[in-house]
C-alpha positions as CSV (number, residue, x, y, z in Angstrom):
1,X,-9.3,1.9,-8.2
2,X,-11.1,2.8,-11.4
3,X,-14.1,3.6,-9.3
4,X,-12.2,5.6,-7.4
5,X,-10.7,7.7,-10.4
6,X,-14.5,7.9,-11.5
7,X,-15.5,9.7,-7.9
8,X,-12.3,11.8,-7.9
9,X,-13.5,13.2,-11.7
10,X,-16.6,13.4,-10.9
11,X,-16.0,16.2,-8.1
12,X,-13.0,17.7,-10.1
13,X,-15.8,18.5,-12.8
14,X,-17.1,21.2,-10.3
15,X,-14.2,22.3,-9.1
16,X,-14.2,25.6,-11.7
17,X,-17.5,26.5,-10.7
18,X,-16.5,26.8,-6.9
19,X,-12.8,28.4,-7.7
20,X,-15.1,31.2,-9.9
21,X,-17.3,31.2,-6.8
22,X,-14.8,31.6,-3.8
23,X,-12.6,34.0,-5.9
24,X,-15.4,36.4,-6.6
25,X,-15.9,37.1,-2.7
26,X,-18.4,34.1,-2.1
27,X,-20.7,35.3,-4.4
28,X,-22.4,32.7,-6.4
29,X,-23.8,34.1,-10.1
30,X,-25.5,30.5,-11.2
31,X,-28.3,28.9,-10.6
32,X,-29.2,27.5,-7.4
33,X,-29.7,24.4,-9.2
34,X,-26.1,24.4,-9.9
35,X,-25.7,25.0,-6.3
36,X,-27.3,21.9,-5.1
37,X,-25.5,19.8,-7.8
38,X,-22.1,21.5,-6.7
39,X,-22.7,20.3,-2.8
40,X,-24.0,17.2,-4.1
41,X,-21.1,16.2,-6.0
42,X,-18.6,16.9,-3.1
43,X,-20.5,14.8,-0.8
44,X,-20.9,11.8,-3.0
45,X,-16.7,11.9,-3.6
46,X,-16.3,12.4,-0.1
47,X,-18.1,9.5,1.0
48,X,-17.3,7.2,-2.1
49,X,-13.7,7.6,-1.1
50,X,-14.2,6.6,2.1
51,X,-16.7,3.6,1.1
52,X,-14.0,2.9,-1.7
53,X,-11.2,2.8,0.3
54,X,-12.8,0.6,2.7
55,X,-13.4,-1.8,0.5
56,X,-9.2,-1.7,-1.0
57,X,-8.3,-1.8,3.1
58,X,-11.2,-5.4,3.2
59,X,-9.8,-6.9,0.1
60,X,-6.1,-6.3,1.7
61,X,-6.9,-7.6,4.9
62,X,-8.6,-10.7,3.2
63,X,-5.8,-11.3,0.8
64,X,-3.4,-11.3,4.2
65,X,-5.5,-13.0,6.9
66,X,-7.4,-15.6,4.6
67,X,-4.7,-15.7,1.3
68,X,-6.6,-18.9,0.0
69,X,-10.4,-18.2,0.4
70,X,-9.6,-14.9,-0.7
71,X,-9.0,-16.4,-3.7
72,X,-12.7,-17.0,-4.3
73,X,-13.9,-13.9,-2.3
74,X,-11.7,-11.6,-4.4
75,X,-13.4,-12.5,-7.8
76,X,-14.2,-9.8,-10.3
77,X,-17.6,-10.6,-10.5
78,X,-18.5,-9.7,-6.2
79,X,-15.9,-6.8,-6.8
80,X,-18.4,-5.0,-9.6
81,X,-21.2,-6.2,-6.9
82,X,-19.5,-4.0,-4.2
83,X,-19.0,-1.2,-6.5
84,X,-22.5,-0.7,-7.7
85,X,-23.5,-1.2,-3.7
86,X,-21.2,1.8,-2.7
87,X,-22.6,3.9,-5.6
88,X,-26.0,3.1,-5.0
89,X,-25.5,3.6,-1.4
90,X,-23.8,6.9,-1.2
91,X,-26.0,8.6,-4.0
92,X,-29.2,7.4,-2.2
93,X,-27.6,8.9,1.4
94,X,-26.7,12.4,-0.6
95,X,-29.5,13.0,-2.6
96,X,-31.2,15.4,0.3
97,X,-28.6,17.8,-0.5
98,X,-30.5,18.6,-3.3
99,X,-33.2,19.4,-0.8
100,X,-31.8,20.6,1.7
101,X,-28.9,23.0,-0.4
102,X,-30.0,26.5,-1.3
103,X,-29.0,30.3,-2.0
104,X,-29.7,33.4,-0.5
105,X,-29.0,37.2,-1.2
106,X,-27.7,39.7,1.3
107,X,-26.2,42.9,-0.1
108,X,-26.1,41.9,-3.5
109,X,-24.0,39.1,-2.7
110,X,-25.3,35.1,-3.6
111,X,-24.7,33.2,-1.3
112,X,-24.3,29.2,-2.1
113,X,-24.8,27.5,1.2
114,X,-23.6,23.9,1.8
115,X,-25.9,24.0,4.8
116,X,-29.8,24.3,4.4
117,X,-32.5,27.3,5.2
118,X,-32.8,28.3,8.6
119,X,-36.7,26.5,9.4
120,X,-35.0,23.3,8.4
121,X,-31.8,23.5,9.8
122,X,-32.6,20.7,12.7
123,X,-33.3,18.2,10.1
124,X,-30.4,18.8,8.2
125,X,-28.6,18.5,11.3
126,X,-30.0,14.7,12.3
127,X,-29.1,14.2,8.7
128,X,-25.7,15.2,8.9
129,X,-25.3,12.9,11.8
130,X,-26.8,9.9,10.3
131,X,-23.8,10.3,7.3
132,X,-21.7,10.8,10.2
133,X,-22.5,7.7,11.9
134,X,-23.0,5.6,9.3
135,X,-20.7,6.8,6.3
136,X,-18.0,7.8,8.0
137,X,-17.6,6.2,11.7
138,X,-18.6,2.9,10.7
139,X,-16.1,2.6,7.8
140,X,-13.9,4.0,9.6
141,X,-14.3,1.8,12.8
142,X,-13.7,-0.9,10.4
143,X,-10.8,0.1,9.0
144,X,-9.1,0.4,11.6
145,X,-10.0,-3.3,13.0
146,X,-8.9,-4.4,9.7
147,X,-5.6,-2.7,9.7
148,X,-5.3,-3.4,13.2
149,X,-5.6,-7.5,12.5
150,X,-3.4,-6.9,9.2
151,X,-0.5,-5.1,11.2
152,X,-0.5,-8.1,13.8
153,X,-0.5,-11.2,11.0
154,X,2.4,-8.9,9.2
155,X,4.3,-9.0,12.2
156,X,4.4,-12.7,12.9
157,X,5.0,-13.5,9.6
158,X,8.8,-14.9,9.1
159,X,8.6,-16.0,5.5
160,X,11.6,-13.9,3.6
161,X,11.0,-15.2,0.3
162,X,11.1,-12.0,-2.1
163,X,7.4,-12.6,-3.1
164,X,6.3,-12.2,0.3
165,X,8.5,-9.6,0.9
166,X,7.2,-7.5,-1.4
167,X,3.7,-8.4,-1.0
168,X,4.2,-7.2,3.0
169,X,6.0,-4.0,2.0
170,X,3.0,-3.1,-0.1
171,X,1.0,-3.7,2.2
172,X,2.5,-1.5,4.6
173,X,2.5,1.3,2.3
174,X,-1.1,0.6,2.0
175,X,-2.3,0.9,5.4
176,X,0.6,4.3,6.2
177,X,-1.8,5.9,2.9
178,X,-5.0,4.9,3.6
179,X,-4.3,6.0,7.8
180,X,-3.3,9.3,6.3
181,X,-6.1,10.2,4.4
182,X,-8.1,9.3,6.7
183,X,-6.5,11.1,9.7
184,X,-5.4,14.2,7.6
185,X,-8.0,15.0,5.3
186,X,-11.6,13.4,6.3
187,X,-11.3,13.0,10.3
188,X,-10.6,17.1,10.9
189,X,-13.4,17.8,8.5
190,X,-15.8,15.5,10.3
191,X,-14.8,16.8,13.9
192,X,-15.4,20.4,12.5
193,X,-18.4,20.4,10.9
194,X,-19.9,18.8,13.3
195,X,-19.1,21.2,15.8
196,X,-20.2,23.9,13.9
197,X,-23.6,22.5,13.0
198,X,-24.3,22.3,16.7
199,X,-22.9,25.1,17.9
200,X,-24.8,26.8,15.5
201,X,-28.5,24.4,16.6
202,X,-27.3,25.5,19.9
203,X,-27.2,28.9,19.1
204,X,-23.5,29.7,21.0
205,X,-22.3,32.9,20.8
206,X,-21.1,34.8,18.2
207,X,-17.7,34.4,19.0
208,X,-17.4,31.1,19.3
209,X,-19.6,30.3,16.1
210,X,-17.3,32.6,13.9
211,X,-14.4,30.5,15.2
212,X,-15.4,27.3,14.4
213,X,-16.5,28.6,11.4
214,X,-13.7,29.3,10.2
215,X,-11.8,26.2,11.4
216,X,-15.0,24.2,9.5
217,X,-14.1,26.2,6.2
218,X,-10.2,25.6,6.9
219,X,-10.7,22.0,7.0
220,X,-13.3,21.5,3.9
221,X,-10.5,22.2,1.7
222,X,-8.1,19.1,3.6
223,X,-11.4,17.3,3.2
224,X,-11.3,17.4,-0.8
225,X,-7.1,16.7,-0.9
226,X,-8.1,13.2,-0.8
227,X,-8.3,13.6,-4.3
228,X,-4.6,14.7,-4.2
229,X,-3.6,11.7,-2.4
230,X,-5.5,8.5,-4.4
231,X,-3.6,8.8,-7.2
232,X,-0.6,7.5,-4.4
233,X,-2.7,4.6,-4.4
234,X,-3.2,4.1,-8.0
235,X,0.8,3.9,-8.3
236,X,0.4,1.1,-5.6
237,X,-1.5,-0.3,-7.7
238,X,0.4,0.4,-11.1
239,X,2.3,-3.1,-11.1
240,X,-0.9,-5.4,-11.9
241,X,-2.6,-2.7,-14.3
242,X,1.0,-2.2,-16.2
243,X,1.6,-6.0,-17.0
244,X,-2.2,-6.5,-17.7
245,X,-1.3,-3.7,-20.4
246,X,1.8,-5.7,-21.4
247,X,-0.1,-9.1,-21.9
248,X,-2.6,-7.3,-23.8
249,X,0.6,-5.6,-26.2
250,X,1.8,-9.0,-26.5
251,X,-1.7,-10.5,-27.5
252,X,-2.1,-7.4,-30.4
253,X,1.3,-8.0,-31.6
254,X,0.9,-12.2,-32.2
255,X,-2.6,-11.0,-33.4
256,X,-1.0,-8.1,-36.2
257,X,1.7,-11.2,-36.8
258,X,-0.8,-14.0,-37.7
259,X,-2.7,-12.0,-39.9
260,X,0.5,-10.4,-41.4
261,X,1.1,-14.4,-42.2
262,X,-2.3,-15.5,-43.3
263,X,-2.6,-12.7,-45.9
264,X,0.7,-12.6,-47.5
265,X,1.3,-10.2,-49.9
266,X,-1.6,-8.0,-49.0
267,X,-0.4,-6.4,-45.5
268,X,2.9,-4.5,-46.2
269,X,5.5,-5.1,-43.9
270,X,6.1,-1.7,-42.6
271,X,2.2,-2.0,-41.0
272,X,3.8,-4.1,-38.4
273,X,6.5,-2.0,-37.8
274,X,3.5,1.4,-37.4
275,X,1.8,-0.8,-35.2
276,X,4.7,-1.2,-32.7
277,X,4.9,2.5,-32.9
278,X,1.0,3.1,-31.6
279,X,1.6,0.2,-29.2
280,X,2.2,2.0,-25.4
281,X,6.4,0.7,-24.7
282,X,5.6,-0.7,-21.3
């Protein structure tokens, strides 16, 4: 989740930029090196949502299909492992944006493409579809299989224990979120830009490229309210970080308690009493 947060800040930083670009009539007054770093951070949330989320949709289906060897699988330790993967991964599979991304001028107007320039505009399109393919049909492929197996374990199970109960709900909720994001903000995006990019290699007519255009720039905006919708999952996740906080309160407090005992005298009373005041009331 935290490395999920990190990917949604990390786009949010350029967010000004592109309001200040959009709002002056798609003209772009910065540097095209801004430009490429722009594009580049949209692409690497985009796809460490998706590789992020994959990995909160495995750990669920491990934790419901194989509860006790998830035990071991589910350590801290291979979940930092996955997490510098996906980075790693996604930043390597983006970084030709910043080769491919450029400006132009036409009428004194800037123009900050999220494409490439026209002589290599049929690699960029091969590498468009190898993120397709590989950053966002194979997770998604997966996810699906997982939620697929999760949703038929969930169903045989009987057990009504309230533990169980509550485990299932949340994992229900999990699986409605994740579907959702998925279906309403990065599946239209990928359908549309993909039909635009070869419409446009196929050189279609005018027409037709204009309105897929503007279906492609209708759905780049769903395509970034993924951002909008992880902090859902954060909430889901709320339970475990809020009584982590509380056992850490409750370690500070036996901590501020012993040393109020061992040194007498020296530690005013009313220091404990500030301290409960700074401690977060969970």
């Amino acid at each position: 989740m935290f490395n999920l947060a990190i990917s949604d800040m990390l786009y949010v930083i350029s967010l000004p930029l592109l309001v200040y670009y959009y709002s002056k009539g798609d003209n772009w007054p910065f540097s095209e090196a801004l430009c490429k770093i722009v594009r580049f951070l949209f692409y690497t949330n985009l796809y460490c949502s998706i590789f992020f989320l994959l990995c909160i949709s495995i750990h669920r289906f491990l934790g419901i299909r194989f509860p006790i060897k998830s035990l071991q699988w589910g350590q801290v330790r291979y979940a930092r492992i996955a997490c510098v993967c996906v980075w790693v991964t996604i930043v390597a599979f983006e970084s030709p944006i910043l080769y491919f991304v450029t400006i132009s001028g036409n009428n004194d107007l800037i123009t900050c493409h999220d494409t490439s320039r026209q002589d290599l505009f049929d690699q960029f399109v091969i590498y468009s579809s190898v993120n397709l393919a590989l950053l966002f049909c194979l997770p998604f492929t997966i996810i699906i299989v997982c939620y697929c197996l999760m949703a038929q374990t969930l169903m045989k199970s009987t057990a009504a224990n309230s533990q169980t109960s509550g485990s299932r709900r949340k994992s229900i909720k999990m699986i409605i979120i994740v579907s959702v994001v998925f279906i309403v903000c990065f599946l239209p995006f990928h359908i549309n830009r993909t039909l635009y990019y070869y419409f446009r290699k196929l050189d279609y007519d005018c027409v037709t490229l204009n309105a897929i255009n503007i279906a492609y720039k209708v759905t780049r905006p769903l395509a970034s309210a993924n951002s909008c919708l992880d902090p859902i999952l954060y909430f889901l996740a709320g339970p475990a970080i809020w009584k982590k906080l509380r056992t850490k309160k409750a370690k500070t407090k036996r901590e501020i308690q012993q040393n109020g005992n061992a040194h007498k005298g020296h530690l005013p009373s009313v220091n404990l009493e500030m301290a409960e005041d700074i401690l977060p009331r969970l």
